[in-house]
FIPAFI-282701 format. One record per residue (C-alpha): x negated, y negated, z negated. Coordinates in steps of 0.05 Angstrom, whole numbers, plus 32768, in hexadecimal, padded with zeros to 4 digits. Layout:
! residues N
XYZ/...
! end
This chain:
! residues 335
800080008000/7FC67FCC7FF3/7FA47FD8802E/7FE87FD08060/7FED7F938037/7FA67F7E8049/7FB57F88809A/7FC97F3F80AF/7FF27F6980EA/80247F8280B7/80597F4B80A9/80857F818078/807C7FB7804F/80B97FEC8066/80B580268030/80E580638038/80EC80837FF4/812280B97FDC/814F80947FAF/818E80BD7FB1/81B580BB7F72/81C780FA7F75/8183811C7F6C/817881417F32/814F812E7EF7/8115814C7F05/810F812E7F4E/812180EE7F25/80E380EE7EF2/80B881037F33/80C680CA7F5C/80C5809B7F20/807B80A07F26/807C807E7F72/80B880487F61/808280317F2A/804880377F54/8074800E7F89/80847FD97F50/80387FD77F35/80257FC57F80/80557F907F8F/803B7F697F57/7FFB7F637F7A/80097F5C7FC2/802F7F217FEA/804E7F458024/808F7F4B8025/80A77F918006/80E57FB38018/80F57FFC7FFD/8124802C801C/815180718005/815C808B804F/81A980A48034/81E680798026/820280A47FEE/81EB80737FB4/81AE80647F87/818880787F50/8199803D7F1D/815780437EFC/813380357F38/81577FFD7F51/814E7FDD7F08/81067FF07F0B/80FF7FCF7F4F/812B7F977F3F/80F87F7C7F09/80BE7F6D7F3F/80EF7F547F78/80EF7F927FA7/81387F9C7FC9/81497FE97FC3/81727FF48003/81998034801F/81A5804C8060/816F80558094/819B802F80C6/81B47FFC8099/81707FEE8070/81457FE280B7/81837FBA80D2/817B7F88808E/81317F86809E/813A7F6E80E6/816A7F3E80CC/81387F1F8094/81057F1680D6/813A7EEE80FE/81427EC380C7/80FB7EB580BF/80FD7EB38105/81387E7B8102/81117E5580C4/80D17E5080E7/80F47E308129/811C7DF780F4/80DE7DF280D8/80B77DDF8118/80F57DB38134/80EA7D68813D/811A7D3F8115/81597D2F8144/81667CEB8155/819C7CC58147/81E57CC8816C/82237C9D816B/82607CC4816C/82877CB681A0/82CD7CA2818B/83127CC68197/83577CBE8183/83737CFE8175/83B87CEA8163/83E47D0C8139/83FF7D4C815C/83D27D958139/83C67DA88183/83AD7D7F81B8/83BC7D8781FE/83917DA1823E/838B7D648261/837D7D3A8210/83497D7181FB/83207D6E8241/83257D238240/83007D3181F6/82CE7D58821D/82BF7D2A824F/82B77CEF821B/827A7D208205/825E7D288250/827A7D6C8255/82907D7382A7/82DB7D8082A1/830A7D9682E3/83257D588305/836B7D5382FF/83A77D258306/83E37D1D82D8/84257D1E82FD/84717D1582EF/84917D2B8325/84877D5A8361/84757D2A8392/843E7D0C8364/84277D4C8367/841E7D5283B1/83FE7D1583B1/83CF7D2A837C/83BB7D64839F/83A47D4383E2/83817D1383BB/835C7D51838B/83547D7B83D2/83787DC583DA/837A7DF183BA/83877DD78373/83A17DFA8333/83E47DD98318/83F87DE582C2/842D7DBD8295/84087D918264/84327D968227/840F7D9681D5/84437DCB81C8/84397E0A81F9/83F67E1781EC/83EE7E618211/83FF7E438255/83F47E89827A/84317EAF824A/845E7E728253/84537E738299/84457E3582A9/84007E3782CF/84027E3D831B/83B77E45833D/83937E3F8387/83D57E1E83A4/83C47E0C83F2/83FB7DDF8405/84327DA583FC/845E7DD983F6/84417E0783CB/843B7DCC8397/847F7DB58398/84957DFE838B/84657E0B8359/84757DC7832E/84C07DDD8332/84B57E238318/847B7E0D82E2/84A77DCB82C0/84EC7E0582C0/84BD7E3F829C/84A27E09826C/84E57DF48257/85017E45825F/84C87E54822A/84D07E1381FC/85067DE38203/84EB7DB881D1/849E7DB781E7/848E7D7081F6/846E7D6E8238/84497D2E825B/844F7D458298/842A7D7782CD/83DF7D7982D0/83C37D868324/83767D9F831E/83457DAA8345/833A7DFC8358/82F57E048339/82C57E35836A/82B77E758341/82847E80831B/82747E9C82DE/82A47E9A82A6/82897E79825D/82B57E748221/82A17E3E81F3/82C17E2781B3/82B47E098179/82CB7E1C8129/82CA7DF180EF/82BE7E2180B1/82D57DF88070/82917E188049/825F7E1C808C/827B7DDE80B5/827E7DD880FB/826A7E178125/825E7E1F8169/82687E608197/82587E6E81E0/826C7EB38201/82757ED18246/82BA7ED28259/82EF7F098265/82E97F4C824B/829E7F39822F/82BF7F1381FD/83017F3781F2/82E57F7D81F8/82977F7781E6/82987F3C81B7/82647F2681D5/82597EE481C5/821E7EB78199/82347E82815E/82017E4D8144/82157E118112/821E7DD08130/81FA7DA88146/81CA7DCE8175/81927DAF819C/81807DD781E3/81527E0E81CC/81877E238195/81BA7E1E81D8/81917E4781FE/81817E7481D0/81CA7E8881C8/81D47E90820D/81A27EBF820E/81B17EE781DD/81F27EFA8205/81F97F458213/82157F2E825D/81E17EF2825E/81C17F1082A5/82047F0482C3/81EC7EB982BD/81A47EC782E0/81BC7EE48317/81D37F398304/81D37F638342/81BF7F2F8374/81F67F018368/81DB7EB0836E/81BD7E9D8327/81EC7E6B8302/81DC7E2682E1/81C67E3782A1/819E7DFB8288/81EF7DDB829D/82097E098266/81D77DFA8232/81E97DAC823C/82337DBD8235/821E7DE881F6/81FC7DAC81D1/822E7D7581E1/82607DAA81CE/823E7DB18191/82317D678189/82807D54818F/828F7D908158/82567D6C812A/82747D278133/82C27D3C8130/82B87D6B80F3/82F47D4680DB/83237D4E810A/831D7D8D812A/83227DD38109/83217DF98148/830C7DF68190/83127E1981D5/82F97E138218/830F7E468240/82F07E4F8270/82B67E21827B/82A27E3482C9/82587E3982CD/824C7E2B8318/820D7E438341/81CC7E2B832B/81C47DDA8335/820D7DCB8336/82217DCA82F6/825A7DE882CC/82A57DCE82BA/82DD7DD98289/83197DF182AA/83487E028268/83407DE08229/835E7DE481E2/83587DB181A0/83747DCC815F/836B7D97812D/836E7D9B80DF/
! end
């Protein structure tokens, strides 16, 4: 044990060492000897020590009270024990990097009125985003069908039509989202059938009106939100979209606010990540346009901590590489 503490290679000292507490006494006094050996050495050494029963059916008390006087952790589980010890390197791993991080400058938070309603709309939550720089879909407010036709030669077909209301927030269950409509006539049809299902599915949702967008090109879809934990603060979380997040959980959260290597870093450490650099020949997408989106994000959670408890976007398109990402779908739940 001294001389793996003496090798600078060696950053821990792992130790697997029956501990069961079912063994019987005389296993018990024999092993006694090496818990007290252990103990004796960790008073002289300054590597980290961690010792380790390889079952998960308990442990001897006397051991763990032995160890417990010189600050070793007595751990079970083979799976669970080396799992703990990977964890206490990523934290280093996380201390050294805050450590090491220049001290951020200053921002002014930008100002919003949130009103008074617990939800905000689509078209009020994405013009939050773009206060914060974050590329939203263009889109038009309209009040009647015609508007709508005129909206959509001025967006450019095909365009994506949904009621804006503060009161139906799943759109797609009430109906009321129409996408990659071509023509005139395909608008007016689709504003007639979207403004009947809203008021079919609530007759009392307030609506402002019907919101013509711009069809976003595909690309790869990002789930971003934000939570505001009343012990933590305000968190932020990036994920791929779809069944990566539904299915896989796949996702990375960080505390706000983030600067672009903690960004990146999350992005990263997405199982589905290489679907954004390009998987199985498809065009690499604009990463460095997530991370940006990711640290405003995180910026507007820091600075609204007050306001909002909870935050989608959903989905965020991240287009090909050098042309940027945008929020198509956006939800504010406030306090």
């Amino acid at each position: 044990m001294r001389a793996l503490a003496a090798d600078d290679d060696i950053g821990m000292i792992v130790i697997c060492q029956d501990s069961e507490e079912r063994m019987c006494d005389e296993e018990i006094e024999l092993y006694s000897h090496i818990i007290n050996a252990l103990a004796e050495v960790r008073q002289e050494i300054t590597k980290p020590m961690v010792i380790f029963s390889p079952l998960s059916n308990g442990l001897v008390p006397a051991f763990i009270q032995r160890l417990d006087q010189v600050g070793v952790p007595l751990l079970q589980g083979a799976n669970e024990s080396l799992r703990a010890v990977r964890l206490y390197f990523d934290w280093l791993a996380i201390r050294r990097r805050v450590a090491d991080e220049k001290v951020e400058k200053a921002f002014t938070p930008i100002a919003f009125d949130f009103g008074a309603d617990k939800s905000l709309s689509e078209r009020a939550s994405k013009k939050l985003l773009s206060a914060y720089g974050i590329p939203v879909a263009a889109d038009e407010l309209v009040q009647t069908a015609e508007e709508a036709v005129r909206a959509a030669e001025a967006i450019g077909y095909p365009v994506v039509m949904k009621v804006d209301s503060p009161d139906i927030l799943h759109k797609t269950e009430a109906g009321i989202v129409r996408l990659g409509l071509q023509s005139a006539d395909e608008v007016r049809a689709a504003y007639a059938e979207i403004t009947a299902n809203a008021k079919a599915y609530d007759s009392t949702a307030r609506v402002s009106g019907v919101s013509v967008q711009e069809m976003v090109p595909k690309g790869v879809e990002i789930l971003l939100g934000v939570k505001n934990d009343a012990i933590f603060g305000p968190s932020v979380m990036v994920g791929l979209g779809g069944i990566f997040v539904e299915v896989f959980k796949d996702y990375a959260l960080r505390l706000a606010p983030l600067d672009e290597a903690a960004a990146m870093e999350m992005i990263d450490s997405l199982k589905g990540s290489k679907l954004l650099y390009g998987a199985r020949g498809a065009q690499p997408a604009d990463v460095p346009a997530l991370a940006d989106a990711l640290v405003r994000l995180s910026r507007l959670a820091k600075d609204h901590a007050d306001n909002i408890a909870e935050m989608d976007i959903n989905p965020l398109i991240v287009l090909p590489k050098g042309q940027g990402v945008k929020a198509v779908d956006a939800l504010v739940v406030q306090k």
